[in-house]
N, C-alpha and C positions, 0 to 999 in steps of 0.2 A: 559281552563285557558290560559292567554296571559302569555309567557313570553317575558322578556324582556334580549336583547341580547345586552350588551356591554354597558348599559344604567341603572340609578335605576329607580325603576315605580316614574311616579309623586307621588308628597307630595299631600295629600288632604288636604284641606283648615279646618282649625275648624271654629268655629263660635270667637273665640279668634282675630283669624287673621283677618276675617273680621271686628271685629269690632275694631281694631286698625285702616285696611285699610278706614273705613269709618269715624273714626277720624282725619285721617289725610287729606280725601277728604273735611271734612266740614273743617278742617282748613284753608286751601287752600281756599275753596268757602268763608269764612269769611276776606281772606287777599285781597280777588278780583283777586288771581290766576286763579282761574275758574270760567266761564261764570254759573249762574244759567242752561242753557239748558244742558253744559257739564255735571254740576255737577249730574242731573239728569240722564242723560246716564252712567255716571259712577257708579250711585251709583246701578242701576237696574242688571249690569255688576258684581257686586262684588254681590250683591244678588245670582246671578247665576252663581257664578264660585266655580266651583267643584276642583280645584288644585290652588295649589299657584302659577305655573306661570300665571293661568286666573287674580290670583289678582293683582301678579307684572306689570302685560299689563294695568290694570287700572291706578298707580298713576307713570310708571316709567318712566315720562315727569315731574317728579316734584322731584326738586333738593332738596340734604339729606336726600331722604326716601327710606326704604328697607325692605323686609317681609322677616321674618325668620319663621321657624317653633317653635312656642311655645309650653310648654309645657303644659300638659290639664288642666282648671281651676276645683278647687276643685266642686264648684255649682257655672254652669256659668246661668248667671241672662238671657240668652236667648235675642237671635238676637230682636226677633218680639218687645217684651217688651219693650229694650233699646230703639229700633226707637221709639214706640208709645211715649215712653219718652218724648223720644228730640224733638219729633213732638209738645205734650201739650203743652212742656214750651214756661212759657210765654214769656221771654225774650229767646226763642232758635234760633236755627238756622233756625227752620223753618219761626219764626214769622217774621227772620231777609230776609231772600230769596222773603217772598211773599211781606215785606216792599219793599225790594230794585226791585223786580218787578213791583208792582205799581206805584212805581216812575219813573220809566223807560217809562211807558204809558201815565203819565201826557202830558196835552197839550202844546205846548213849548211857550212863552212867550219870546222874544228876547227884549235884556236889550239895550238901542237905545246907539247909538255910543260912546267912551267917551267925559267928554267936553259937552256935551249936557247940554242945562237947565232942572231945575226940573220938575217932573212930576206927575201932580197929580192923584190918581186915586180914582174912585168911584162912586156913581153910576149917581151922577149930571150931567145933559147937558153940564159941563163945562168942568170937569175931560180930562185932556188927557188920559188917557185909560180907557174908561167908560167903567164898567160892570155893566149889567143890570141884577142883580140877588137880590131878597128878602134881604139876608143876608150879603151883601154888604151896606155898609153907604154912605152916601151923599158923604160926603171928610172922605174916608176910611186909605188912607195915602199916602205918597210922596218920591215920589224916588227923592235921590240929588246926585248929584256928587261930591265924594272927590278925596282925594289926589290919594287915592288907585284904585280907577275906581267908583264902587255906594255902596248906603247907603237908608238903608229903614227905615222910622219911619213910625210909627202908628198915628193917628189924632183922638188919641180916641173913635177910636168904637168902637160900639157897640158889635158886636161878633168877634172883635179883626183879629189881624195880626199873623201869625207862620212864622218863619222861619225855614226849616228843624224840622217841626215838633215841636219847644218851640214858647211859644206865645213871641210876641216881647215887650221888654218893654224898652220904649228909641227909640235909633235909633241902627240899627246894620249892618254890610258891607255887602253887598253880592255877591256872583260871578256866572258864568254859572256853572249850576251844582245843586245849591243848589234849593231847592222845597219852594214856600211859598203858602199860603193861606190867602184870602181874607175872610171872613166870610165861606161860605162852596166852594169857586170857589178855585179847585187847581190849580198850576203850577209849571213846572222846567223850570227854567232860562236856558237861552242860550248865545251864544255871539252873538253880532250885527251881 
């Protein structure tokens, strides 16, 4: 048997605490305080921390949070469960992480300087930025310059323009950053 000399033994973690700590990690990774890789190292970390100082080393780089010991829930609904949870939903945090990582991989698309003339694009010999893909239209649509830097409208095609994911109807601004789609060709915008 260890005893302990001048010290009390660690607090064991319950499954309570973790899943506070894992609430307040996906909070964090939904506000853009942590990187999706952190968020993953962190989250494997609180999976296998056996005390609560294992937990507190996981989020106590993140300002206003603090793990206390709780007291035991009546029927707690089980660690494994909750994650499959929040894993299915459709709008959860998972569907949000693997969104914001595949955008991350899009191929970049650098938006030409400001002040620049319009741009046409699609998949015609004429287009300034010709794509030659199926699902791209002849004159698919045209980047202009406004006051704010650029602006993209759709030229009525065929399988349409998204921006950030809504189909574009009109013209709408856009800046580096933001992800569009030509028919099935993606991209994230960059600066010149």
């Amino acid at each position: 048997m260890i005893q302990y000399q001048g010290e009390s033994p660690p607090s064991r973690a319950s499954d309570a605490d973790r899943e506070r700590v894992l609430e307040l990690l996906r909070t964090a990774a939904v506000e853009g305080r942590l990187s999706h890789e952190t968020f993953v190292i962190r989250m494997e970390r609180v999976l296998a921390a056996r005390t609560l100082a294992d937990l507190r080393s996981t989020i106590e780089d993140l300002p206003g949070v603090e793990v206390a010991p709780s007291a035991p829930a009546p029927a707690p609904a089980g660690l494994g469960r909750i994650l499959r949870r929040a894993a299915a939903a459709p709008g959860g945090l998972a569907t949000r992480v693997r969104r914001r990582y595949r955008i991350r991989r899009l191929p970049l698309l650098a938006l030409p300087p400001a002040g620049s003339r319009s741009l046409t694009i699609g998949r015609s010999p004429g287009s300034h930025l010709r794509l030659s893909h199926a699902s791209v239209s002849r004159s698919h649509a045209v980047l202009t310059s406004s006051v704010d830097g650029w602006a993209l409208r759709d030229l009525s095609s065929l399988n349409g323009t998204l921006v950030n994911g809504r189909r574009l109807v009109g013209q709408a601004p856009i800046r580096p950053g933001d992800w569009v789609t030509f028919g099935r060709m993606h991209f994230r915008l960059a600066a010149p």
